[in-house]
C-alpha positions as a printed Julia matrix, in Angstrom:
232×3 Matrix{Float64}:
  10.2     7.09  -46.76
   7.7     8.32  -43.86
   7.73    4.61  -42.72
  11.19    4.3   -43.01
  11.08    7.3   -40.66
   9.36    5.76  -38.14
  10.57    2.46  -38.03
  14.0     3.94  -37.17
  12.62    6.09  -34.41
  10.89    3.33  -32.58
  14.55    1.33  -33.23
  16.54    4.15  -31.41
  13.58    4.66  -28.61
  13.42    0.91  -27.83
  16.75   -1.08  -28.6
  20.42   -0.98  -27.37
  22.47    1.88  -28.51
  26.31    2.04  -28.89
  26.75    2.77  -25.48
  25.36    0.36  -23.75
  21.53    2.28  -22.72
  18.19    1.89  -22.97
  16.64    4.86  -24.28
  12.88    4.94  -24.11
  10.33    7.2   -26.64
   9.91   10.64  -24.57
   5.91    9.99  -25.13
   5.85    6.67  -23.83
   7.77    7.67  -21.1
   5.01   10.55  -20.05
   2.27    8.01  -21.02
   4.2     5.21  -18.29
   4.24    8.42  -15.98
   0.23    9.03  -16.16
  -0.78    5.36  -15.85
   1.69    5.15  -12.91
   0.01    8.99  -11.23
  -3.24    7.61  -12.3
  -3.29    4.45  -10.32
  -1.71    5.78   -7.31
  -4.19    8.84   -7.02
  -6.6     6.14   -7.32
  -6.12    5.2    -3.78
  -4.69    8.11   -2.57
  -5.93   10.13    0.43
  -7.57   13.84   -0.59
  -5.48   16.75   -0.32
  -2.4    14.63   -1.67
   0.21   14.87   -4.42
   1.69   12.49   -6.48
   5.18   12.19   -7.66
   6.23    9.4   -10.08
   9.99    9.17  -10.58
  10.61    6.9   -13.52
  13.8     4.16  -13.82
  15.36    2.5   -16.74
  15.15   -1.1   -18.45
  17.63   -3.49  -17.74
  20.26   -2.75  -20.16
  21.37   -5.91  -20.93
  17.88   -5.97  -22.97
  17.7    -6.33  -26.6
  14.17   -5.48  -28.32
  13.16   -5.79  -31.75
  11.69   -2.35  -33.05
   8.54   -1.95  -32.3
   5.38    0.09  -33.8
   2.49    0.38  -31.1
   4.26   -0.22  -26.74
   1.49   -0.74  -24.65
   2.2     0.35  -21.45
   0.21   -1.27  -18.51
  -0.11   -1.79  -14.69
   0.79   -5.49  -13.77
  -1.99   -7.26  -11.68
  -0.84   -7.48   -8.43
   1.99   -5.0    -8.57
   1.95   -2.19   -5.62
   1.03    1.47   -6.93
   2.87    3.21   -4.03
   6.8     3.12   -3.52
   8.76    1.21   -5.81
   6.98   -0.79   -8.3
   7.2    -1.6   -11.98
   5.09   -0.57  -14.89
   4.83   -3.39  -17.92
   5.48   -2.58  -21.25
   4.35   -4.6   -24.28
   4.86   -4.46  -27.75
   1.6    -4.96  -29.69
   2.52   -4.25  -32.91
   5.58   -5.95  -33.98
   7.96   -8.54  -35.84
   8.52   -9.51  -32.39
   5.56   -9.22  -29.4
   7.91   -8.7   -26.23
   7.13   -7.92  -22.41
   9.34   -6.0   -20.21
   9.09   -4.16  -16.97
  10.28   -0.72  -16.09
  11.04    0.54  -12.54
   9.27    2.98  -11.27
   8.73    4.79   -7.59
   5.9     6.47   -6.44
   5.89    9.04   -3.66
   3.0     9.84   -2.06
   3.04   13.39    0.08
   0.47   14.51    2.79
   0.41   15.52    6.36
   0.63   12.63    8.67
   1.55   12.17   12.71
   5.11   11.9    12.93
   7.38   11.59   16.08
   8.27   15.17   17.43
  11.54   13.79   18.81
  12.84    9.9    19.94
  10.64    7.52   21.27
  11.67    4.23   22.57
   9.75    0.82   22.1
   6.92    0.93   25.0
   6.19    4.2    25.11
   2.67    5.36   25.29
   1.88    8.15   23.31
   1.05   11.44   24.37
   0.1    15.28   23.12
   3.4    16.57   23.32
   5.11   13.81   21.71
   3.39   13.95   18.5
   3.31   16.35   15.53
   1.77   16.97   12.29
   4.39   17.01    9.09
   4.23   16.54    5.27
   5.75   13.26    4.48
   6.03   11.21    1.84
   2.96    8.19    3.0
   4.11    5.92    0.44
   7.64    5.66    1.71
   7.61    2.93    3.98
   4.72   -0.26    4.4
   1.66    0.42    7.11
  -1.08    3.07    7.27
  -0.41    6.53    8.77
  -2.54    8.52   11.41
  -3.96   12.31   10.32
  -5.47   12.94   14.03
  -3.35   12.38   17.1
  -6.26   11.82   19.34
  -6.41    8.46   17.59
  -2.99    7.52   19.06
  -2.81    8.83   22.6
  -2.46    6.27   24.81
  -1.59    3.7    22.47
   1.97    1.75   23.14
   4.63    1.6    20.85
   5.5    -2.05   19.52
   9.53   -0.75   18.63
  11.44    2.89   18.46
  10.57    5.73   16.47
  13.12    8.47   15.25
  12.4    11.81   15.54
   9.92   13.0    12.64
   9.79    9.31   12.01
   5.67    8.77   11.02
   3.5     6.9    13.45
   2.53    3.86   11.53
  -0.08    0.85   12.29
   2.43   -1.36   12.52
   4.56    0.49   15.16
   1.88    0.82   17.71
   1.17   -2.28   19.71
  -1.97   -3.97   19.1
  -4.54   -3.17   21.83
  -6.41   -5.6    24.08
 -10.23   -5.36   23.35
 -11.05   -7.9    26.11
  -9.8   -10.85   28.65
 -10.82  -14.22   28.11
 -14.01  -15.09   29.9
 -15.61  -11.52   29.16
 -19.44  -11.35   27.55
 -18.77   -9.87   24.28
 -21.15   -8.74   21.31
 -20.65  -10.64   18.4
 -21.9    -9.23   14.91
 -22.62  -11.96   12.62
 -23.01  -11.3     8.97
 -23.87  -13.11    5.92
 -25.09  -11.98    2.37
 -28.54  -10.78    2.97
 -28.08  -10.66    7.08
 -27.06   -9.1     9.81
 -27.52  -10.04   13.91
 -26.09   -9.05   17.07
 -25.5   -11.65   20.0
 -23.66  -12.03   23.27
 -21.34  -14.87   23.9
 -18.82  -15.53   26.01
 -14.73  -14.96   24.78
 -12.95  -18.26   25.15
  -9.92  -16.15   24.89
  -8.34  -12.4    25.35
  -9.39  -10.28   22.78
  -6.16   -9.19   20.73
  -6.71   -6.04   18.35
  -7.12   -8.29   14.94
  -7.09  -11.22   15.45
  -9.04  -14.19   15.82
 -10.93  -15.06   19.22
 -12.94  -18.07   19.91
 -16.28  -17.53   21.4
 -19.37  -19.62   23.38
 -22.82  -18.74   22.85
 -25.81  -19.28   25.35
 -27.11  -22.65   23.49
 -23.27  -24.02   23.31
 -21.94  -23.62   20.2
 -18.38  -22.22   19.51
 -17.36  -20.24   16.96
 -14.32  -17.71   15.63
 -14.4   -14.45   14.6
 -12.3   -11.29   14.72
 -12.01   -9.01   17.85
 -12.43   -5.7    16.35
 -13.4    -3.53   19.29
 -14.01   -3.07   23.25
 -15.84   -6.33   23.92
 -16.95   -6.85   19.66
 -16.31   -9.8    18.09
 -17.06   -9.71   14.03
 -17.77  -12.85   12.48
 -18.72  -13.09    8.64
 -20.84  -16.47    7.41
């Protein structure tokens, strides 16, 4: 009878009902919730707080009952914003796989806008502010300090509270091509510093070609005012 039970409670928390929804097990919904926090805080900056707003399956799904749902995080799947949480059954006439939506907000104070800035602008004091936002909202790191953005040019327009992100700033010349630059070479067990010359302008990120004294050329990553990293 007890089995009976059961078996009919993990039929109405995991199949079609009469109307058409999926209606999920309230404790596999708060376990989805927790795996979906727990991963996000994960990678979270301190003095943040997580919100996990949970979706529904596809209702045109139609799973056998099911004893033992495994939720889990699939590899490669984002842990901020929206992103989906997979569910397995594990213990089963029938071993399925589904995903459910999820979205993850991710609050903290961050460098927003204070009012409208067009594309161009370089970024000063009185144009920035500090507000709580919701980081995980859009793609590209935010800025907690906004000494780390004054003078830096904006790559397109920002709304007003809009938050200054890596992406919208425009990537910063390190160097000019011809320039003696330090290049930090690394390799597993090693470390050396050397001067060569930059075969080309130093763009923030990216690769630059570069001359040492005894001729040989190689690439490596302008990271800084006249630094070149380059890993072996």
């Amino acid at each position: 009878m007890l089995r009976w039970i059961a078996s009919l409670s993990l039929l109405l928390a995991t199949t079609l009902s009469a109307w058409g929804q999926t209606v999920l097990d309230p404790s596999l919904i708060e376990r989805v919730r927790q795996l979906a926090e727990t991963a996000a805080r994960a990678t979270a900056p301190p003095n943040t707080r997580v919100a996990v707003e949970i979706g529904q399956l596809d209702p045109r799904l139609r799973l056998s009952p099911c004893l033992q749902v495994q939720p889990y995080l699939p590899p490669g799947m984002a842990v901020w914003g929206r992103s989906r949480i997979g569910l397995r059954c594990v213990e089963g006439p029938v071993r399925w796989n589904v995903t459910l939506p999820v979205r993850v907000a991710v609050f903290g104070r961050a460098v927003v806008a204070n009012a409208s800035l067009p594309a161009g602008t370089v970024l000063a004091q009185d144009q920035l502010a500090l507000a709580d936002i919701d980081i995980a909202a859009e793609a590209g790191a935010v800025f907690t300090d906004p000494k780390l953005l004054l003078g830096r040019a904006l790559a397109r327009p920002l709304a007003a509270a809009e938050a200054v992100r890596a992406p919208a700033l425009k990537a910063r010349q390190w160097f000019a091509a011809g320039e003696t630059v330090q290049v930090h070479v690394a390799g597993e067990g090693f470390a050396v510093v050397a001067e060569a010359q930059a075969l080309s302008a130093g763009i923030e990120g990216q690769e630059v070609r570069v001359r040492f004294e005894n001729g040989r050329l190689a690439s490596g990553r302008a990271v800084g005012e006249r630094r070149v990293e380059l890993w072996l």
